[in-house]
C-alpha positions as CSV (number, residue, x, y, z in Angstrom):
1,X,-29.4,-22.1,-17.3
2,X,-28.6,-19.4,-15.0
3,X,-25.2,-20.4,-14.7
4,X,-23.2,-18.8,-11.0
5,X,-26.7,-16.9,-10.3
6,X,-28.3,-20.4,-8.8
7,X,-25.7,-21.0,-6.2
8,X,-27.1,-20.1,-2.6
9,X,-25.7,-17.0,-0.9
10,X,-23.8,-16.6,2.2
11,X,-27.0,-17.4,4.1
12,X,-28.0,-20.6,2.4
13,X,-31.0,-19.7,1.3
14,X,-31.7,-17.1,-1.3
15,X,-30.2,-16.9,-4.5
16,X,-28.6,-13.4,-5.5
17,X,-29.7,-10.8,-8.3
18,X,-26.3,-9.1,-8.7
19,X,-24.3,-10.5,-11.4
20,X,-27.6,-12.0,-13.4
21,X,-27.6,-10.5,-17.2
22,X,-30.8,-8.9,-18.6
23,X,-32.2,-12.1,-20.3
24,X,-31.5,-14.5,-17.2
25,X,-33.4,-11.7,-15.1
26,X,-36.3,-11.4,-17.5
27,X,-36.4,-15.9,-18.1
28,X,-36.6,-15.4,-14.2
29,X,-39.3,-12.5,-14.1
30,X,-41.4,-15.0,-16.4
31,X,-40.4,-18.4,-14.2
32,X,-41.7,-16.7,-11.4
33,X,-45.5,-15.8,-13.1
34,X,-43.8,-11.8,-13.6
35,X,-44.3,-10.2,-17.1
36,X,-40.8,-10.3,-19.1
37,X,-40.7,-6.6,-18.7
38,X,-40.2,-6.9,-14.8
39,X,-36.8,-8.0,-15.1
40,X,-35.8,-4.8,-17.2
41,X,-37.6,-3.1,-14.1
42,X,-35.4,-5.4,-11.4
43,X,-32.2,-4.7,-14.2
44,X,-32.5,-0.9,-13.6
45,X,-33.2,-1.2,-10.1
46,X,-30.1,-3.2,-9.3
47,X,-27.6,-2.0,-12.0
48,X,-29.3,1.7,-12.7
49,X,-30.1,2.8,-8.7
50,X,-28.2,0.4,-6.5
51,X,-30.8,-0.5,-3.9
52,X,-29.6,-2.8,-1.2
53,X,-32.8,-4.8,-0.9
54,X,-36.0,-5.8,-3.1
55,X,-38.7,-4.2,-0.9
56,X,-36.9,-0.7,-2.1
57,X,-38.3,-1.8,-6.3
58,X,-41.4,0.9,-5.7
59,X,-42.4,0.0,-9.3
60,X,-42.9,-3.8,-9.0
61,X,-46.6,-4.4,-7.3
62,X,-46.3,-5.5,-3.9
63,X,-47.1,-9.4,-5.2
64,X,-44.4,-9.3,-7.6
65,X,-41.7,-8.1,-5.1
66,X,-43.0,-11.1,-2.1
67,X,-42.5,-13.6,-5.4
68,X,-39.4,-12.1,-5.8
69,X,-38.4,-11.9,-1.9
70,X,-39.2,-15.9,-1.5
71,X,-36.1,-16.8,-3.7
72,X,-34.0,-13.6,-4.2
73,X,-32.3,-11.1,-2.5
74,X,-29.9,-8.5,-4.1
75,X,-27.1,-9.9,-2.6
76,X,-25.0,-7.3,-1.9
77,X,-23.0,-7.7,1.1
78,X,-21.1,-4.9,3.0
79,X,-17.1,-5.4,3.7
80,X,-16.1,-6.7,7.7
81,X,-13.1,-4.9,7.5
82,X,-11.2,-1.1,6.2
83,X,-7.5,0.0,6.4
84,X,-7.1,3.5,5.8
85,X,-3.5,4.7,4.7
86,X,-2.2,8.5,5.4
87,X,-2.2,9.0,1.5
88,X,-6.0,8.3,1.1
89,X,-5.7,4.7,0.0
90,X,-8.7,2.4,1.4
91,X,-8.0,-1.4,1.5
92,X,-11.1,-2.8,2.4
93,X,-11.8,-6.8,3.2
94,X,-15.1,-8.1,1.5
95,X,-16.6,-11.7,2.6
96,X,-16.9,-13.9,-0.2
97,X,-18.9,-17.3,-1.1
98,X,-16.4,-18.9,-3.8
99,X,-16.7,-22.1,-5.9
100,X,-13.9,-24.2,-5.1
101,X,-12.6,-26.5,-8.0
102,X,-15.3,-29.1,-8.1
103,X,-17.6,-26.3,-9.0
104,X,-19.2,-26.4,-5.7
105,X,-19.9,-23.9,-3.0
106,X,-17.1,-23.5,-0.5
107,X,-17.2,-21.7,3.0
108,X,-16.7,-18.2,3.0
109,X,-13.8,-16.6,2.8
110,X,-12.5,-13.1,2.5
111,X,-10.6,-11.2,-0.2
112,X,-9.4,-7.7,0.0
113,X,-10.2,-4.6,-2.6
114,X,-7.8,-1.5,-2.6
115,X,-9.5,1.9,-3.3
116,X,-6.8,4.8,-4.5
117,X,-8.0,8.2,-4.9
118,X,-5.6,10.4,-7.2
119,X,-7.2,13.9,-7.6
120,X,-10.1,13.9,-9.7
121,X,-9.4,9.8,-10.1
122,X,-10.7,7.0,-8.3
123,X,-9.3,3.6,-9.5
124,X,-10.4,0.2,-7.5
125,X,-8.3,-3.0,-7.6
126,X,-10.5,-5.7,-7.5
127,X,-9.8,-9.4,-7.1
128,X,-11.2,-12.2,-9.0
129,X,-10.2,-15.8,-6.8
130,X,-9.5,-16.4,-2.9
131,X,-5.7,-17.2,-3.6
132,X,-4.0,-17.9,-6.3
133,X,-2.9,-21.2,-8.7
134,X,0.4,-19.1,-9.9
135,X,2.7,-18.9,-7.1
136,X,4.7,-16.1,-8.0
137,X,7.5,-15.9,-5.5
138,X,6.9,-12.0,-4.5
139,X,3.1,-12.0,-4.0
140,X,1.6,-12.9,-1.0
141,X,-2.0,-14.2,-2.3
142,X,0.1,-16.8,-4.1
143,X,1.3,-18.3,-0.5
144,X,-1.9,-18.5,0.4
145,X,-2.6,-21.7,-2.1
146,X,-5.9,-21.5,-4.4
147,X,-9.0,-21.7,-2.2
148,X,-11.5,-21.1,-5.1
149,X,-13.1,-18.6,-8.0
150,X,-15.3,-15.5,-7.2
151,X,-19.2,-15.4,-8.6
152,X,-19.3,-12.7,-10.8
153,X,-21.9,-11.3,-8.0
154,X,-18.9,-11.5,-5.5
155,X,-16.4,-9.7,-8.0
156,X,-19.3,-6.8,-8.4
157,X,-20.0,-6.9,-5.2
158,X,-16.7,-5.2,-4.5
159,X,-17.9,-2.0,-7.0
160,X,-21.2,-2.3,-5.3
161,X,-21.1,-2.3,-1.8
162,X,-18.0,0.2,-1.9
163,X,-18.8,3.1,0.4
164,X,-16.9,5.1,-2.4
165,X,-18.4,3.4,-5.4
166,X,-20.0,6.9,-7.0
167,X,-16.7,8.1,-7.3
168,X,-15.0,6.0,-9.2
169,X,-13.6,6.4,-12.5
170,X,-11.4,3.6,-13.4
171,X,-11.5,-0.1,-12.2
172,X,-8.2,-3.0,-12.6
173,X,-8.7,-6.3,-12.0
174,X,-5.2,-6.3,-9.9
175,X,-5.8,-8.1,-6.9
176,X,-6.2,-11.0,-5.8
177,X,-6.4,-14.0,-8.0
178,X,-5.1,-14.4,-12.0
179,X,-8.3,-12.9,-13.8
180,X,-7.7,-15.3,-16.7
181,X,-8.2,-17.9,-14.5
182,X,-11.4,-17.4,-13.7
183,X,-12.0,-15.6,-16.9
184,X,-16.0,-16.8,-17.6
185,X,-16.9,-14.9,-14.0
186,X,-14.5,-11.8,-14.6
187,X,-16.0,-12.1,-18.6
188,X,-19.7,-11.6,-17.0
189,X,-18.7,-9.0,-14.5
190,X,-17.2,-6.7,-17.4
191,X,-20.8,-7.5,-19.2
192,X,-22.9,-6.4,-16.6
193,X,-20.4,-3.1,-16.0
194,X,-20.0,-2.1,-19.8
195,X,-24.0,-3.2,-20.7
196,X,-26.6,-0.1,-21.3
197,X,-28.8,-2.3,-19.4
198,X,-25.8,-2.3,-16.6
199,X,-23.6,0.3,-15.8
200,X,-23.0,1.7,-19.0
201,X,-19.0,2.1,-18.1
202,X,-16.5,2.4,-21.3
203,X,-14.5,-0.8,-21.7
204,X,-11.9,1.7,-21.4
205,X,-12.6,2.4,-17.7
206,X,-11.5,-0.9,-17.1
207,X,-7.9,-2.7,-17.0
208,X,-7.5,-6.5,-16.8
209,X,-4.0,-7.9,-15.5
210,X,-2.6,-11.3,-16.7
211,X,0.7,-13.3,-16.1
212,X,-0.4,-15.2,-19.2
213,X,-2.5,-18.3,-19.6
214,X,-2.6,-20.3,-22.6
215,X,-5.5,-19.8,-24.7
216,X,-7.4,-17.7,-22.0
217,X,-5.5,-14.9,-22.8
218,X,-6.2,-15.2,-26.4
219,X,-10.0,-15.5,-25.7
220,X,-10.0,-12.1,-23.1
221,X,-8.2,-10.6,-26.2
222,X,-11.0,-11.5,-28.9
223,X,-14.0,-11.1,-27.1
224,X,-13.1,-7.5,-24.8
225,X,-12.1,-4.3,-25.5
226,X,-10.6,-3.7,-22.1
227,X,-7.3,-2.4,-21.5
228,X,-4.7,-5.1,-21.0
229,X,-2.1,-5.0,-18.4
230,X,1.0,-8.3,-19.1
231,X,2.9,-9.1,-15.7
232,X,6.2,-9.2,-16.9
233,X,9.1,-8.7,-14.2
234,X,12.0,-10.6,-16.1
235,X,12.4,-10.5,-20.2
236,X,14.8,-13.8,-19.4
237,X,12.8,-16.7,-19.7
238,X,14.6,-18.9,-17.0
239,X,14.6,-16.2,-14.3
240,X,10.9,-15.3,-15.0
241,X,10.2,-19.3,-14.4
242,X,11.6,-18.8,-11.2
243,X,9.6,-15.6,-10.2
244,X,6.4,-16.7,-11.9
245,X,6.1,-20.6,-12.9
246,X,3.4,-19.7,-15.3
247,X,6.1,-18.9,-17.4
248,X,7.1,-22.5,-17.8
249,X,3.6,-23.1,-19.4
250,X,3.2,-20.0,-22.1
251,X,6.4,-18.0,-22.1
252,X,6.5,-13.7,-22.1
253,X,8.1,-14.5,-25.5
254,X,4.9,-16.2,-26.8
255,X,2.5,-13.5,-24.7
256,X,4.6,-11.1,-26.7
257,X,3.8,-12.6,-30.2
258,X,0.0,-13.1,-29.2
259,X,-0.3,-9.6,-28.7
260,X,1.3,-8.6,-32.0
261,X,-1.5,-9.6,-33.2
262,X,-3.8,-6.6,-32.1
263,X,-4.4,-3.3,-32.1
264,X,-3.2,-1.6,-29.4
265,X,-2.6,1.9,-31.2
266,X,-6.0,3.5,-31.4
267,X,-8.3,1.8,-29.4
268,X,-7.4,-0.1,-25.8
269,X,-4.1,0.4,-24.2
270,X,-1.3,-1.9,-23.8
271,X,1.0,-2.1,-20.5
272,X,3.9,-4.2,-19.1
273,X,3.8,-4.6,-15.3
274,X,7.7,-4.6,-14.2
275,X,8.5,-5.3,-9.9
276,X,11.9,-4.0,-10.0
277,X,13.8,-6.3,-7.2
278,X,17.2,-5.1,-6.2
279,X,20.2,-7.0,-7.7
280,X,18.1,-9.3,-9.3
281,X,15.7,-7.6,-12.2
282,X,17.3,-3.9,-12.1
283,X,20.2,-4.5,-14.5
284,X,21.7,-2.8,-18.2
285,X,21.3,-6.2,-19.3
286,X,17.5,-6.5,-18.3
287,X,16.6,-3.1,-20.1
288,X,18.6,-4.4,-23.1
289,X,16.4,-7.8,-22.9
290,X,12.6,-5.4,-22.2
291,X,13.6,-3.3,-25.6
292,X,14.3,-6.4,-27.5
293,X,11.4,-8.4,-26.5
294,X,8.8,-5.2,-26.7
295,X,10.2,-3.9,-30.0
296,X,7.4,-2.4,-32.5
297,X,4.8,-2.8,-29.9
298,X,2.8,-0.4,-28.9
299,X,2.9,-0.2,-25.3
300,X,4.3,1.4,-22.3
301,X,6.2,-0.3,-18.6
302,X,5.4,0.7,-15.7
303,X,7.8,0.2,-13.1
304,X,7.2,-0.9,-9.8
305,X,8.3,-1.1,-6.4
306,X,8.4,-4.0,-4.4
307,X,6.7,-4.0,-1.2
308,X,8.3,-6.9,1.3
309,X,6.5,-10.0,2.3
310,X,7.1,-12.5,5.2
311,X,9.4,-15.1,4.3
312,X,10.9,-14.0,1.1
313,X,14.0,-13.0,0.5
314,X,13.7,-10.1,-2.6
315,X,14.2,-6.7,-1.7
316,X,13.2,-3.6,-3.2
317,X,15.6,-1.9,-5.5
318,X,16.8,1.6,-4.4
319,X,15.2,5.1,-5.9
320,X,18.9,5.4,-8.6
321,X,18.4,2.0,-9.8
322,X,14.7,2.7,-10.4
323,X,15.5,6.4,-12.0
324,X,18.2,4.5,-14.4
325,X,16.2,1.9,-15.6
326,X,13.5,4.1,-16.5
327,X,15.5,6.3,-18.5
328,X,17.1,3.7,-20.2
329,X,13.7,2.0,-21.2
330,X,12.5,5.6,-22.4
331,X,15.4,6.4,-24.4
332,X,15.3,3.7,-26.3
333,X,11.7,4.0,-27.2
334,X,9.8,2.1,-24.3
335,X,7.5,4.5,-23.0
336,X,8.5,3.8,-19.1
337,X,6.9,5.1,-15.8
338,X,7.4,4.4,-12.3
339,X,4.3,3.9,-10.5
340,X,3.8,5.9,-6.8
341,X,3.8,3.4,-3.8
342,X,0.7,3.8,-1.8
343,X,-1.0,2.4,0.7
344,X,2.3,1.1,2.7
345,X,1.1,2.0,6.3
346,X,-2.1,-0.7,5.4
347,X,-0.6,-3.9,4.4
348,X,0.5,-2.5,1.4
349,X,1.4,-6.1,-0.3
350,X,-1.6,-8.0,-2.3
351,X,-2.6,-10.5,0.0
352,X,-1.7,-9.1,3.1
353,X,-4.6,-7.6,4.7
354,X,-6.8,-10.8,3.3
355,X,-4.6,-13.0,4.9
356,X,-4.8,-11.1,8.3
357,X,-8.5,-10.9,7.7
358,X,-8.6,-14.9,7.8
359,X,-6.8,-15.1,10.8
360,X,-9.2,-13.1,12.7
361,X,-12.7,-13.5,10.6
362,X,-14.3,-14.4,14.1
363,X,-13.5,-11.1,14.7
364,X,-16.0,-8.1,13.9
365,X,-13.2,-5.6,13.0
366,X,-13.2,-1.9,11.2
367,X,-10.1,-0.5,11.4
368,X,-11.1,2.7,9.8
């Protein structure tokens, strides 16, 4: 009934609050002799005030919270590791209890979340899987095989246990994993953080990333009002299988006519994410191919550089190349940006610092 909520946490025993919706916390109130109303209490406590353990719910009679105590506990569980870059960025590694693809519990792992601060902005890139099914060629997560899904308690566990979490304004589900994937978990983790009964956030804080998966993508589409972010990084269909072999199973051509299909002009925002790799995606012809494929779409590109990974050979195309192909793209009509590198002191590629943090998870590390 309570779907992920039932699986044990990380110290076999309890069973975790974060991540359970306002009805499954109320059924649970009354499965555990509570009043209904208790779980609106526990919902606001959690969600509204961020407490770290159930003894800190004041309002819930001491009874209540030792009922409460002998099953549950928040579940909120601080990161083991933090890379801080010169430019502000935060990578931070989080420990993680995922389901593997049986459905069952696997051993814990670790996947990193990347706090950038811009000004008045604070965006957090969060992941949704340990690893990754699409094996693009440039991303390191992808090299690291698929080792399970997230809980949604897991993927809000990034938000909530973020040392920074008050001051953030925008979140992008950007890291680790393919969100549509493991779009049920991600789906719940938007609920509880868009709910009045959760955070309250605007759908519009709140970017999700896709390469493209048949028929999830669709779904995300009808049933959120998040912004949508399309990995694209080659308009040429046999290239782009190369880079990203999801291609081979729904094509950027048919992403491209699924998305024609909805309103991106007034309401959420539509963006193309382009890795510019020199001598291989940085050509006229390539720019020629993006304004074909994205014509009468209302979108925008944003061009990015590529930061190098063990063992493969792309390289990052140089600043001209990057200047050119932008201009192109925005004098033909694509709206076209160029987004700043950051973090590249920290492990700067996706992947990197998770990878690193397996390697050495015996280790009680914090780098900060």
């Amino acid at each position: 009934m309570f779907n992920d909520r039932q699986k044990k946490t990380m110290n076999g025993t309890k069973k975790r609050l974060l991540g359970m919706t306002l009805p499954e916390l109320k059924a649970m109130a009354t499965e555990l002799g509570m009043p209904a109303f208790t779980g609106g209490q526990i919902a606001q406590w959690i969600y509204g005030k961020h407490v770290s353990a159930i003894g800190e719910m004041t309002n819930l009679s001491k009874v209540n919270r030792e009922r409460l105590e002998a099953e549950y506990e928040v579940g909120c569980h601080a990161p083991t590791m933090s890379l801080r870059s010169v430019d502000g960025t935060v990578k931070y590694l989080f420990p993680v209890e995922c389901s593997d693809t049986t459905g069952q519990a696997a051993t814990a792992k670790h996947v990193e979340t990347v706090l950038i601060p811009d000004g008045d902005r604070a965006t957090l890139c969060v992941s949704c899987q340990v690893g990754c099914k699409m094996n693009c060629l440039f991303c390191q997560t992808g090299k690291q095989g698929f080792d399970g899904n997230l809980t949604a308690a897991d993927i809000l566990n990034q938000i909530y246990a973020l040392p920074e979490r008050d001051l953030l304004t925008n979140i992008v589900f950007m890291g680790q994993g393919e969100p549509m994937d493991n779009l049920s978990a991600v789906q719940r983790a938007i609920e509880v953080l868009t709910a009045d009964w959760g955070w309250a956030w605007s759908p519009r804080r709140i970017t999700v990333s896709s390469v493209g998966v048949r028929g999830k993508l669709k779904r995300f589409l009808d049933e959120s009002q998040c912004h949508v972010a399309i990995s694209l990084h080659s308009p040429f269909h046999e290239q782009r299988s190369e880079l990203m072999p999801a291609e081979r199973s729904q094509s950027i051509a048919d992403t491209v006519e699924l998305l024609r299909n909805y309103d991106f002009a007034h309401q959420r925002r539509l963006s193309f994410e382009y890795i510019v790799f020199k001598g291989v995606n940085d050509s006229k012809a390539h720019a020629k191919a993006i304004i074909d494929l994205l014509k009468g779409l209302d979108c925008r590109i944003n061009l990015i550089r590529f930061h190098q990974i063990p063992g493969v050979p792309l390289q990052g195309t140089d600043e001209q190349s990057m200047l050119k192909l932008r201009d192109y793209l925005t004098q033909h009509g694509c709206f076209t940006t160029i987004r700043a590198s950051r973090g590249e002191d920290i492990y700067a590629a996706c992947g990197l610092l998770s990878t690193a943090g397996e390697n050495n998870k015996n280790q009680d590390s914090q780098l900060i």
